[in-house]
KETORKE-825523 format. One record per residue: x, y, z of N, C-alpha, C in turn; residue in three letters. Coordinates in nm, 2 decimals, padded with zeros to 4 digits. Each point is the difference from the previous one (the first is absolute). Layout:
<atoms>
> n_px,n_py,n_pz,ca_px,ca_py,ca_pz,c_px,c_py,c_pz,residuo
> X,Y,Z,X,Y,Z,X,Y,Z,ALA
...
</atoms>
This chain:
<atoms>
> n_px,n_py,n_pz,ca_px,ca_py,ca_pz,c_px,c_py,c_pz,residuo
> -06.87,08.41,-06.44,-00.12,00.00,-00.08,00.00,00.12,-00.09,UNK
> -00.07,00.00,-00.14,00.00,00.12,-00.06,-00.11,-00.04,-00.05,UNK
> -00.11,00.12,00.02,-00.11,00.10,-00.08,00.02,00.00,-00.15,UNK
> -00.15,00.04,00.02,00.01,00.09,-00.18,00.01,00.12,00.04,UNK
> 00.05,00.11,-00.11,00.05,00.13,00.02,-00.13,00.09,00.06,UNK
> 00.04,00.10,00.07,-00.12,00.12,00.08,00.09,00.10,-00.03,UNK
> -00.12,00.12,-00.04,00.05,00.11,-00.01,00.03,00.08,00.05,UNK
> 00.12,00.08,-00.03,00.11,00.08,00.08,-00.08,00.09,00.10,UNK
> -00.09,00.04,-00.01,-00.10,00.06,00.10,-00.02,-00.03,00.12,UNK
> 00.04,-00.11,00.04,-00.07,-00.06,00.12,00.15,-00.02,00.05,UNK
> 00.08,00.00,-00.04,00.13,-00.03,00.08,00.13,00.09,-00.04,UNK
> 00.03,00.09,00.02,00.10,00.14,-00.08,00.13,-00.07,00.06,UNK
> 00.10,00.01,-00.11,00.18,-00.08,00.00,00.05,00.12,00.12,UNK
> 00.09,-00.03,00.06,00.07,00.09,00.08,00.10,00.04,-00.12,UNK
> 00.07,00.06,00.00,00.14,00.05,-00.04,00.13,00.10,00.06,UNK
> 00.10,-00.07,-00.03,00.14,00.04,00.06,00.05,00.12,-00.07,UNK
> 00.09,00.11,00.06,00.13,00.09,-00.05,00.09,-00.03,-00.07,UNK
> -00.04,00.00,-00.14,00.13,-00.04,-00.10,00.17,00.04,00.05,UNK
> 00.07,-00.06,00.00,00.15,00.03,00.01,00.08,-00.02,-00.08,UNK
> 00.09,00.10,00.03,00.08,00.02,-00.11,00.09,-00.13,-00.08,UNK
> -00.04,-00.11,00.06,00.07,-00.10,-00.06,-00.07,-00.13,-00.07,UNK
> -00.13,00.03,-00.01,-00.13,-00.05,-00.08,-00.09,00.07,-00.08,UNK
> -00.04,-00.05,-00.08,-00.12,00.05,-00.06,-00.12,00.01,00.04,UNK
> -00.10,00.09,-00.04,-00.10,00.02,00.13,-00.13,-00.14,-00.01,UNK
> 00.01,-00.07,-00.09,-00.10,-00.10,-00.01,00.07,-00.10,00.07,UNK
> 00.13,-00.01,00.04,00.07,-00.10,00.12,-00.03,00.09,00.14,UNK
> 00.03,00.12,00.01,00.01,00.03,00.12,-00.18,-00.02,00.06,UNK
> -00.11,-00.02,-00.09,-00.11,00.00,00.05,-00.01,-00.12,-00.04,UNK
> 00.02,-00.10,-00.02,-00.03,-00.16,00.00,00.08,-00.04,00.14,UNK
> 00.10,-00.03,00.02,00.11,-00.05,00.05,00.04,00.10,00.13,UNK
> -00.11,00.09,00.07,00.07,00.06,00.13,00.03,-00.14,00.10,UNK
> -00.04,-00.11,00.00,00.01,-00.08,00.10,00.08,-00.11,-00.02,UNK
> 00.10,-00.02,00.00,00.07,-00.15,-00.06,-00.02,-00.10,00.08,UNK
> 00.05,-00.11,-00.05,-00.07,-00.17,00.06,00.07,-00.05,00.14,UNK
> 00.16,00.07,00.04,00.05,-00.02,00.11,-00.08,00.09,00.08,UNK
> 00.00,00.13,-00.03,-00.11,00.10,00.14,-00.14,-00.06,00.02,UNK
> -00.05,-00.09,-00.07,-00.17,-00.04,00.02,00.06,-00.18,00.08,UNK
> 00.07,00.00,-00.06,-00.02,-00.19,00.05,00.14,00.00,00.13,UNK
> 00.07,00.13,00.04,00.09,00.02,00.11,-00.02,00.10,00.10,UNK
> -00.01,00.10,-00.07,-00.06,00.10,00.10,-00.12,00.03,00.04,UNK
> -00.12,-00.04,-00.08,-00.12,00.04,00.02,-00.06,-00.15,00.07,UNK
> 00.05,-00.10,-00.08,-00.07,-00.16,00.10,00.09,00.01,00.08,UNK
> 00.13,-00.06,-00.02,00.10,-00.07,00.12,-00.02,-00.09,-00.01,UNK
> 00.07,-00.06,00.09,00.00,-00.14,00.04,-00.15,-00.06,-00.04,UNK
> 00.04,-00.20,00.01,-00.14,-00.06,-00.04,00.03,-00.09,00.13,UNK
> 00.05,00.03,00.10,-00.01,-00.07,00.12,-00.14,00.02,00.05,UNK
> -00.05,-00.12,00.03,-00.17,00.01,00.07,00.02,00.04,00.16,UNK
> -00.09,00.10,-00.05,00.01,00.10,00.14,-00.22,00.03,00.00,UNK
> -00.02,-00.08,00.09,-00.15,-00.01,-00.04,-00.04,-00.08,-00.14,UNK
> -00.09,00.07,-00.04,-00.06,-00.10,-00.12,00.02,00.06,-00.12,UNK
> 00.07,00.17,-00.04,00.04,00.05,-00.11,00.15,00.07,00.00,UNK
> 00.09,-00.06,00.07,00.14,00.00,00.04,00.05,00.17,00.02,UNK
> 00.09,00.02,00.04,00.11,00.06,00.08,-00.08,00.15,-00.08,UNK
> -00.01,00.05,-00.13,-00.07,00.15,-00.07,-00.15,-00.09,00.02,UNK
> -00.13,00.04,00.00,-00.07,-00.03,-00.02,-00.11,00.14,-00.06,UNK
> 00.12,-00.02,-00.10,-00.01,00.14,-00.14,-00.10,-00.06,-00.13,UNK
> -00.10,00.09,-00.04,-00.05,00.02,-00.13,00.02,00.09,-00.06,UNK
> 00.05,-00.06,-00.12,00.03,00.12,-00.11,-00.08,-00.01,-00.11,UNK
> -00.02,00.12,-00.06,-00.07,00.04,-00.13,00.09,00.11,-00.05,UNK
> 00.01,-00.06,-00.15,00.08,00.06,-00.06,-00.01,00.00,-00.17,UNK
> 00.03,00.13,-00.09,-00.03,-00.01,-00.10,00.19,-00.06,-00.08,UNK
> -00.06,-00.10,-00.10,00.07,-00.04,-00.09,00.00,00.05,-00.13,UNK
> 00.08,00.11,00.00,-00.08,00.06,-00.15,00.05,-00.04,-00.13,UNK
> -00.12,-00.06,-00.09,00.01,-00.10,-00.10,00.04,00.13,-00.13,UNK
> -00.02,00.13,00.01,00.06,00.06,-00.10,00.15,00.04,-00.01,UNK
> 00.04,-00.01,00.11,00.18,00.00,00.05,00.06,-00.17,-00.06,UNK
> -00.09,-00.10,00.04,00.08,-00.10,-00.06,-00.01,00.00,-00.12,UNK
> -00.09,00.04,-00.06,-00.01,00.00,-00.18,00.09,00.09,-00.07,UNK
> 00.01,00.12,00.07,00.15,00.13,-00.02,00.13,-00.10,00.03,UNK
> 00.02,-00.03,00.10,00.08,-00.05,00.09,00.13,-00.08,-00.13,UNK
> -00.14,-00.14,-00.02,00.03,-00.13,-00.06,00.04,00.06,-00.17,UNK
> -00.08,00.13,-00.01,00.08,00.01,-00.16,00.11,00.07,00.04,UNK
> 00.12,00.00,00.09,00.10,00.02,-00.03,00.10,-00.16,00.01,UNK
> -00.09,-00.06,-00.04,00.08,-00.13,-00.02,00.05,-00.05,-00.12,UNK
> -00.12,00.10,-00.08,00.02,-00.06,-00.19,00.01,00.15,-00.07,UNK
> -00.01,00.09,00.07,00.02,00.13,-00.06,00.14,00.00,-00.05,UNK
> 00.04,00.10,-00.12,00.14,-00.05,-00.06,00.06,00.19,00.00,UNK
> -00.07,00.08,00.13,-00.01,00.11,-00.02,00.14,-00.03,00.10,UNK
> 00.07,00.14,00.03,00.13,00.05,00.07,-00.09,00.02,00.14,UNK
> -00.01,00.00,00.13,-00.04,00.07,00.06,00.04,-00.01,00.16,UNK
> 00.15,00.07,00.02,00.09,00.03,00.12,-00.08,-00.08,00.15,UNK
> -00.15,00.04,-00.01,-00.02,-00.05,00.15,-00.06,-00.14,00.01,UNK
> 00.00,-00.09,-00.13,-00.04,-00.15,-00.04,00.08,-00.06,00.16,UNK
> 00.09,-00.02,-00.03,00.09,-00.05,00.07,-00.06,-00.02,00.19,UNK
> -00.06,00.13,00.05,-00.08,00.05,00.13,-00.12,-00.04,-00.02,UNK
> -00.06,-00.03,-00.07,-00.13,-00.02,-00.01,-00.06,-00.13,-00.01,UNK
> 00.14,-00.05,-00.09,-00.04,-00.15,-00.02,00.02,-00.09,00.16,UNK
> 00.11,00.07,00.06,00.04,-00.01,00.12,-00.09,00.01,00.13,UNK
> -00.04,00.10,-00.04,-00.13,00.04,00.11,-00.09,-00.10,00.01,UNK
> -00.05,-00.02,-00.12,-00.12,-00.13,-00.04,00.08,-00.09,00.06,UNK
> 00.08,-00.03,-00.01,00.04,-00.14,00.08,00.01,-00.02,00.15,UNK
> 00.03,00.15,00.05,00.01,00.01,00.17,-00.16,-00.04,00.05,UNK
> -00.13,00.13,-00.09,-00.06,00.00,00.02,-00.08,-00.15,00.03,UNK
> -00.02,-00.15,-00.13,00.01,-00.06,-00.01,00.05,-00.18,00.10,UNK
> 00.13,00.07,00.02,00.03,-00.11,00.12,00.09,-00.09,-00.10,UNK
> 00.05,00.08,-00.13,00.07,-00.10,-00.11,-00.02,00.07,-00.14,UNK
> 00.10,-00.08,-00.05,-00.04,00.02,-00.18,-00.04,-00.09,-00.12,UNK
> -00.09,-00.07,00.11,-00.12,-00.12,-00.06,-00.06,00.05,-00.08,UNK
> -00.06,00.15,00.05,-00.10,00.07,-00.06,00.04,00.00,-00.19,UNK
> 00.12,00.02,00.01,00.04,00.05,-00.16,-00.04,-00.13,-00.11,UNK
> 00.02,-00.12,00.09,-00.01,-00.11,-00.12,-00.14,-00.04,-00.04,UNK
> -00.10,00.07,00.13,-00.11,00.02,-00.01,-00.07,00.10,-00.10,UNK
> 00.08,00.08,-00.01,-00.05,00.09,-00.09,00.01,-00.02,-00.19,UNK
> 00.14,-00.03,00.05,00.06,-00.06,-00.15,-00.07,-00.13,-00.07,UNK
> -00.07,-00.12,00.16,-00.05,-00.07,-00.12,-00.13,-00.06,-00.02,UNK
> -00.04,00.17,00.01,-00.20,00.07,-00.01,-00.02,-00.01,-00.14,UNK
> -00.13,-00.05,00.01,-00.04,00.05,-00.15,-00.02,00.16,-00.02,UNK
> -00.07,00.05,00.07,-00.03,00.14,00.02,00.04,00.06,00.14,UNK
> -00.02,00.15,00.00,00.00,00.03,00.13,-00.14,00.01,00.10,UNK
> -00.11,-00.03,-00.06,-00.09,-00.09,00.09,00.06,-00.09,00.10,UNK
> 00.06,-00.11,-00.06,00.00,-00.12,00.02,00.19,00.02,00.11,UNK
> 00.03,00.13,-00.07,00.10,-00.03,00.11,00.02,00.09,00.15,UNK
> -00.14,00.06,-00.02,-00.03,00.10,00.11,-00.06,-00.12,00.14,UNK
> -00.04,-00.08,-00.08,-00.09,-00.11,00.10,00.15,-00.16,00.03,UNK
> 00.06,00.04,-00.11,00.08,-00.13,00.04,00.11,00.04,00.14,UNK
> 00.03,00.15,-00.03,00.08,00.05,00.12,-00.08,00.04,00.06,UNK
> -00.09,00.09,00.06,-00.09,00.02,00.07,-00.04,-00.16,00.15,UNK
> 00.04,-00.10,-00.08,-00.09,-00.15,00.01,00.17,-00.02,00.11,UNK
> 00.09,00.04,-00.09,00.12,-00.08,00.09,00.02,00.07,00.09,UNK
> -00.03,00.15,00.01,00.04,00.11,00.11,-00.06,-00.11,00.11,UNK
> -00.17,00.00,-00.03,-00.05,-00.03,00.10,00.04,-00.09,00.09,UNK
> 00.01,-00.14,-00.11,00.04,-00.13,00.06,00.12,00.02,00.06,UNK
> 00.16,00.04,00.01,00.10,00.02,00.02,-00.03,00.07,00.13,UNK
> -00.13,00.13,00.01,00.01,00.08,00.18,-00.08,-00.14,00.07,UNK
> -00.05,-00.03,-00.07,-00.12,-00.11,00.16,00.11,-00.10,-00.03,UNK
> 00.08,-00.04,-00.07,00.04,-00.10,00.07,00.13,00.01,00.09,UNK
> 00.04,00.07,-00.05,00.13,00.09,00.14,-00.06,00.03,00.13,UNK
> -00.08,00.09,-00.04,-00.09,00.01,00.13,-00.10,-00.03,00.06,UNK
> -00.02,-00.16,-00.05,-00.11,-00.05,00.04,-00.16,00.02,00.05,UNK
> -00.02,00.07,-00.10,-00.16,00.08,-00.02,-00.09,-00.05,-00.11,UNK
> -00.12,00.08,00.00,-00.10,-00.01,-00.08,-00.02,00.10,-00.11,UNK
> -00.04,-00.02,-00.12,-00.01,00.17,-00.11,-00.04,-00.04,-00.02,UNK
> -00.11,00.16,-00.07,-00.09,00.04,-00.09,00.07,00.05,-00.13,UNK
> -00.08,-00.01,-00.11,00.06,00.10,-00.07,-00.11,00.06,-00.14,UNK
> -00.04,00.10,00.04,-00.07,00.13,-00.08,-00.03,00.04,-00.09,UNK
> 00.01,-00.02,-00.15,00.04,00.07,-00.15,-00.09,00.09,00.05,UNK
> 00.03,00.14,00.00,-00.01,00.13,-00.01,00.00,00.07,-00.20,UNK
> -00.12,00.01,-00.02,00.01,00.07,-00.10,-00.09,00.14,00.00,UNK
> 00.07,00.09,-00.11,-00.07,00.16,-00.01,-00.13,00.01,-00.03,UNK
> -00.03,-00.09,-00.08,-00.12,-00.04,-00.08,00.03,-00.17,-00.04,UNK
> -00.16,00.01,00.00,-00.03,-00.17,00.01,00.05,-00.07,-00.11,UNK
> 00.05,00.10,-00.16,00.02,-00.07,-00.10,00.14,00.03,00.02,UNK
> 00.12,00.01,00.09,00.09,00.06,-00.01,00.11,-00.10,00.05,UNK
> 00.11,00.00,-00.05,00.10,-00.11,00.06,00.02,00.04,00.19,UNK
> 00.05,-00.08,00.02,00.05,-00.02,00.15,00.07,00.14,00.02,UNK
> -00.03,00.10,00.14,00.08,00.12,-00.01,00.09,-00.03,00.11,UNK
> -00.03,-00.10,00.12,00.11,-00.01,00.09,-00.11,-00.13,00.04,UNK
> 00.09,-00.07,00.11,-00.06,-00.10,00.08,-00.02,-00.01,00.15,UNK
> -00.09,00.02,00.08,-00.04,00.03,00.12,00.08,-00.15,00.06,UNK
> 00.06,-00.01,00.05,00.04,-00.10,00.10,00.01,-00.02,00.15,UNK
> -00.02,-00.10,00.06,-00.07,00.04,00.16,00.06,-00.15,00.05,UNK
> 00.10,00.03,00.08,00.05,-00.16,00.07,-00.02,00.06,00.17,UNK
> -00.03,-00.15,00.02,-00.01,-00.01,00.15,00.02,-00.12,00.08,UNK
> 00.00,-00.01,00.13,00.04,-00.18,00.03,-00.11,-00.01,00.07,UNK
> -00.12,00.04,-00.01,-00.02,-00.02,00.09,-00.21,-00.04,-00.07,UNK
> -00.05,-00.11,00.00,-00.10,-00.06,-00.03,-00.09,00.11,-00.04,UNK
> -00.06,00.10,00.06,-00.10,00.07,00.07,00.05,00.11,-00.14,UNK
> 00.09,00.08,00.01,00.04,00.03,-00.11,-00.03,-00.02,-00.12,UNK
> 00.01,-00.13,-00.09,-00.04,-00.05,-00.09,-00.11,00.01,-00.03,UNK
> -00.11,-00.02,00.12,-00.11,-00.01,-00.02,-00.10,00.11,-00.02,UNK
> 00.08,00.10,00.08,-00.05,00.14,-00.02,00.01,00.07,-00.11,UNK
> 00.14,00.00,-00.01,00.05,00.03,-00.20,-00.08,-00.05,-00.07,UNK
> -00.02,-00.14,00.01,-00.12,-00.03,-00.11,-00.14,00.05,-00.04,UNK
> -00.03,00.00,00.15,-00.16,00.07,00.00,00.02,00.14,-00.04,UNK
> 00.12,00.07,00.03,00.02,00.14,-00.06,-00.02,00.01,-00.09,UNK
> 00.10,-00.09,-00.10,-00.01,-00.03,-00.20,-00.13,00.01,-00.05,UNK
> -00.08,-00.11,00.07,-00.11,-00.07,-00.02,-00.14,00.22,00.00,UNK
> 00.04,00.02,00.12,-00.11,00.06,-00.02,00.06,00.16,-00.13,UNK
> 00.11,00.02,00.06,00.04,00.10,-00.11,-00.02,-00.07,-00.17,UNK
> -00.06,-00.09,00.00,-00.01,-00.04,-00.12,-00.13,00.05,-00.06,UNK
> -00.12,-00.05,00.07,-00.15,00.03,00.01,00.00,00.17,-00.02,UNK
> 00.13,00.05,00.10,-00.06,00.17,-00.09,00.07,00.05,-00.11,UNK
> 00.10,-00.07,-00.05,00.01,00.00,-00.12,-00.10,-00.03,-00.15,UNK
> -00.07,-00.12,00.07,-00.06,00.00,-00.10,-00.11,00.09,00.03,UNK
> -00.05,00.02,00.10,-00.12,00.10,00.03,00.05,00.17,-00.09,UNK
> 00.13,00.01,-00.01,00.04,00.12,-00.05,-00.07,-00.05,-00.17,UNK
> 00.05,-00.03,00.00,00.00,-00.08,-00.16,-00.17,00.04,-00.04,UNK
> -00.07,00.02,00.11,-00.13,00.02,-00.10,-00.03,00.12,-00.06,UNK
> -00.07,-00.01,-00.17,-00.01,00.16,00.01,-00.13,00.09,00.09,UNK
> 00.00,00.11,00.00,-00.06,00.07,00.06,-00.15,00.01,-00.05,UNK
> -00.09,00.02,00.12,-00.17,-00.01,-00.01,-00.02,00.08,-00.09,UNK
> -00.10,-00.05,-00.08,-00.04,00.13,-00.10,-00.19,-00.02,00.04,UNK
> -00.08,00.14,-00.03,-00.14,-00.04,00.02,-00.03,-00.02,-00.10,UNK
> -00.12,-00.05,00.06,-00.10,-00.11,-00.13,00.06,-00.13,-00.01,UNK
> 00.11,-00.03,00.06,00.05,-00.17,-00.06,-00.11,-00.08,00.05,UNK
> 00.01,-00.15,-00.10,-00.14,-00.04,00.08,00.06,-00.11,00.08,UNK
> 00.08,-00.03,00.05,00.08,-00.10,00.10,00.09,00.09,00.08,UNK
> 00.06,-00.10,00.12,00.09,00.07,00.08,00.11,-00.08,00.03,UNK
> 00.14,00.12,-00.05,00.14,-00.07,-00.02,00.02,-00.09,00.16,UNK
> -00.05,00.08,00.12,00.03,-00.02,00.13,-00.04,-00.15,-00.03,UNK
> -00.10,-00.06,-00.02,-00.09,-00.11,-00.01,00.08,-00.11,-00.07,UNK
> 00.03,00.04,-00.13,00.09,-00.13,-00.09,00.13,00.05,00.11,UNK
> 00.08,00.11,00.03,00.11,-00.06,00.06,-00.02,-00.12,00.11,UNK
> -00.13,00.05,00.09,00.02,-00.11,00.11,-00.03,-00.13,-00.07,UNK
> -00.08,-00.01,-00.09,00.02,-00.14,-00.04,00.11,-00.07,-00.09,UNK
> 00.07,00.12,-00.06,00.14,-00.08,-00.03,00.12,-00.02,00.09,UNK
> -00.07,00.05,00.12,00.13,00.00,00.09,-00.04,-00.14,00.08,UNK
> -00.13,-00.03,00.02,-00.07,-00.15,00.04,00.03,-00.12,-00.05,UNK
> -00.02,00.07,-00.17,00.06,-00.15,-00.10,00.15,-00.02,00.05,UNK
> 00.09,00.08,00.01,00.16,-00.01,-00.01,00.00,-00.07,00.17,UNK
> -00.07,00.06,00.08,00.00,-00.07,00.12,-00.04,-00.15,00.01,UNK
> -00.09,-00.05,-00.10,-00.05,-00.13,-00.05,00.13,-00.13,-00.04,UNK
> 00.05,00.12,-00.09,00.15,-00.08,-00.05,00.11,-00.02,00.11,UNK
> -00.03,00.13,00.07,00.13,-00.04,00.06,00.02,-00.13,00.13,UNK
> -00.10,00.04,00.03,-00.07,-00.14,00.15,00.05,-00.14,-00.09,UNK
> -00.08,00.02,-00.12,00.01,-00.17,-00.11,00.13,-00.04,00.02,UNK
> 00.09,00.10,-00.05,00.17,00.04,00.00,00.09,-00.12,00.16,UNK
> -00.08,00.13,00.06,00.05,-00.06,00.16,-00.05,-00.16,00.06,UNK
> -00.12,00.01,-00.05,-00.08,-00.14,00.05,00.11,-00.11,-00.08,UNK
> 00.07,00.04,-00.11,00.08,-00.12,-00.08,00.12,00.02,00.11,UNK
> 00.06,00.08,-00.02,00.12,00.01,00.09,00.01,-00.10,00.15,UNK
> -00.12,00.05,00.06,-00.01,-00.07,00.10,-00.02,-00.12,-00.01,UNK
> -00.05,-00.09,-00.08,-00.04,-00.11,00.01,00.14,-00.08,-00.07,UNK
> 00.09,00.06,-00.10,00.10,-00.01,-00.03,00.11,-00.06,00.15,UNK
> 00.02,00.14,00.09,00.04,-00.02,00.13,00.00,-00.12,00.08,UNK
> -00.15,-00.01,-00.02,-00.05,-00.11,00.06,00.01,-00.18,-00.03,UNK
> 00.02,00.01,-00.12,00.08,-00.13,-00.08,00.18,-00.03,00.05,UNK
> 00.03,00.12,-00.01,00.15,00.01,00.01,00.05,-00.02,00.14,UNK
> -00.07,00.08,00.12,00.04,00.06,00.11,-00.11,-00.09,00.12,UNK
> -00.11,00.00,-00.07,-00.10,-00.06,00.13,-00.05,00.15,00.05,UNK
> 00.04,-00.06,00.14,-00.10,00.12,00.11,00.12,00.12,-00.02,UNK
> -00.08,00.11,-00.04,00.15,00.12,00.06,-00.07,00.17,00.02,UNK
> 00.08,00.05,00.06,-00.03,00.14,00.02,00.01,00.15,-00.10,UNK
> -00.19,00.00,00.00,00.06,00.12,-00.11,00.05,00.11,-00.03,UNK
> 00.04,00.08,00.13,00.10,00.13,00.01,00.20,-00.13,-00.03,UNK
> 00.00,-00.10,00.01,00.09,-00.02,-00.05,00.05,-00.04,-00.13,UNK
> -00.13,-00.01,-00.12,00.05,-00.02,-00.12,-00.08,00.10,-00.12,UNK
> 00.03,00.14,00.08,-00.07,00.11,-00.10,00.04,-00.01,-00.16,UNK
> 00.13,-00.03,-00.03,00.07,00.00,-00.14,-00.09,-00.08,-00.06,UNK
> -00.06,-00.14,00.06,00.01,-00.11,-00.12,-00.21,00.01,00.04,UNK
> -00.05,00.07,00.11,-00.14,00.01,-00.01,-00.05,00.13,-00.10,UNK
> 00.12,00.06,-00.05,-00.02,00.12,-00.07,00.02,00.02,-00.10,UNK
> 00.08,-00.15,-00.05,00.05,00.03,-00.13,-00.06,00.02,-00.12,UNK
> -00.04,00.10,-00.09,-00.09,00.05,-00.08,-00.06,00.08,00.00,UNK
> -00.01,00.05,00.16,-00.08,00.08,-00.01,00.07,00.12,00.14,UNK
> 00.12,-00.05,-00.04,00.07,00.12,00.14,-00.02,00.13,-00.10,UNK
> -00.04,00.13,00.12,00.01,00.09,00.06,-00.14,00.02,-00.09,UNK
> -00.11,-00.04,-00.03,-00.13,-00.01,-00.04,-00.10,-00.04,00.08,UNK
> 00.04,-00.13,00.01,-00.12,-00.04,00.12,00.08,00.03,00.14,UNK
> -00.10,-00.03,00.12,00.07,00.04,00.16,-00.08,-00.09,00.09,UNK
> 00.04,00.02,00.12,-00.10,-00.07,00.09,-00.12,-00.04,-00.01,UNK
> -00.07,00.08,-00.05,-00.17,-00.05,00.03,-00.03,-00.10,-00.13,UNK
> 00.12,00.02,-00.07,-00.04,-00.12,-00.13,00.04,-00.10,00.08,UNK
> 00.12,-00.02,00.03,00.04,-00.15,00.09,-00.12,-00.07,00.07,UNK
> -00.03,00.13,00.07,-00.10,-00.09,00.13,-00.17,-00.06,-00.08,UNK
> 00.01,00.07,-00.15,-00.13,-00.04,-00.08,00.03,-00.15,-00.06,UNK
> 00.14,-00.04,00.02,-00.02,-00.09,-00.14,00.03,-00.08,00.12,UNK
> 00.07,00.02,00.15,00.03,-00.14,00.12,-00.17,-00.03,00.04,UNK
> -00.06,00.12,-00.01,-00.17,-00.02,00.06,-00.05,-00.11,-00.12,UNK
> -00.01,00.01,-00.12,-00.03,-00.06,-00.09,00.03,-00.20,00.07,UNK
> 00.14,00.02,-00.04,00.02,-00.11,00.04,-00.02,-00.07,00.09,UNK
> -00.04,00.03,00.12,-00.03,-00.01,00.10,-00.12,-00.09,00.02,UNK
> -00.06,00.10,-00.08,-00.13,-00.01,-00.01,-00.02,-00.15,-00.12,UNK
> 00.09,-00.01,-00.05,-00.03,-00.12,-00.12,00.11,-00.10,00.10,UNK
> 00.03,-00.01,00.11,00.07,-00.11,00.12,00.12,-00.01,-00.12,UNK
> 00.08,00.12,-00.04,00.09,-00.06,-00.04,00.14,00.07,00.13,UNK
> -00.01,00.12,00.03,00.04,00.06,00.14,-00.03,-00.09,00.10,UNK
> 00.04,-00.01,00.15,-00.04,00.02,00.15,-00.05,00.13,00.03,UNK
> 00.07,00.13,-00.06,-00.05,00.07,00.11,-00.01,00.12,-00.10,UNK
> -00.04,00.15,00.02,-00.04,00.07,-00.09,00.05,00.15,00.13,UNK
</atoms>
């Protein structure tokens, strides 16, 4: 699942010890490559209980300003001795050198921060049979992607919490966002925020109440901690639990549910 971007404030990038055999915007993108996370860190996907053999969560920054550095040494026409390690790296990092044709065939580096970013993800959950999140982290709200928060896990409960995490670190984002009291105003910013935060709550239930009822054509009867992706679609890492349980009450209440 991926968000809309939150600012760098609420969630600070780790970073690694440049080495002598990288450049420092790889050594702090890429401390973690894709065999150590999906071999060392999960292990095995033999079921051992109900979240197999590691029953590891990781969170981890993907830093989207390293792939943009990274990816222009693919068309750069410059000399530069440690290309060769770097391009290299990105690929250990990676799990492959998919990434490059990804890059090469972006319209922009927007578009190719999110196309590789998209395959990192899909490529760890599906090796190691998990669940992800995934973050845009930016410095400022009007500012391109600075890295990408990512969070896999196997394990239901997980997902669910991540979400409600996104969801509320979002609300104080925009609460930052307001400007500051001045006296004499003759309204109160506190006042319109909660009611724009009500209207957005309004939408998002509408959002979910479709999803569900979608479900419900397709699937029949089913469980909703088991189809968070497709009850959330539109509105992951914005809306959270207490929207779900507004729009199944709704229905419920109009006999389109059994149960609430």
């Amino acid at each position: 699942m991926i968000t809309k971007p939150v600012p760098a404030l609420l969630c600070t990038p780790t970073g690694h010890t440049p080495t002598s055999r990288t450049t420092p915007e790889l050594a702090t993108a890429l401390g973690l490559g894709f065999d150590a996370l999906t071999q060392d860190i999960f292990g095995s996907r033999a079921q051992r209980g109900l979240t197999g053999r590691h029953a590891t969560d990781v969170l981890l920054n993907f830093n989207a300003n390293a792939v943009r550095r990274i990816g222009g040494l693919l068309t750069s026409p410059k000399q530069n001795p440690s290309k060769p390690a770097t391009l290299n790296a990105m690929d250990a990092a990676c799990g492959g050198d998919w990434w490059r044709e990804e890059f090469l065939d972006s319209a922009d580096n927007q578009e190719a921060v999110a196309r590789i970013t998209n395959g990192f993800v899909d490529r760890v959950s599906q090796e190691i049979g998990c669940g992800a999140w995934t973050v845009e982290v930016c410095n400022r709200a009007h500012h391109q992607v600075a890295y990408n928060l990512v969070f896999f896990t196997r394990h239901i409960d997980g997902m669910w919490l991540f979400g409600e995490a996104a969801s509320l670190s979002q609300v104080e984002w925009r609460r930052a966002q307001l400007p500051p009291a001045e006296n004499g105003t003759l309204w109160n910013l506190g006042d319109a925020f909660d009611e724009e935060e009500a209207s957005l709550a309004q939408g998002w239930v509408h959002t979910i109440r479709r999803n569900i009822m979608d479900l419900l054509e397709t699937k029949g009867d089913f469980l909703v901690d088991s189809h968070q992706e497709q009850l959330m679609a539109g509105v992951a890492g914005e809306a959270r639990e207490r929207h779900i349980r507004a729009a199944v009450k709704e229905l419920y209440k109009e006999l389109v549910t059994r149960s609430c």
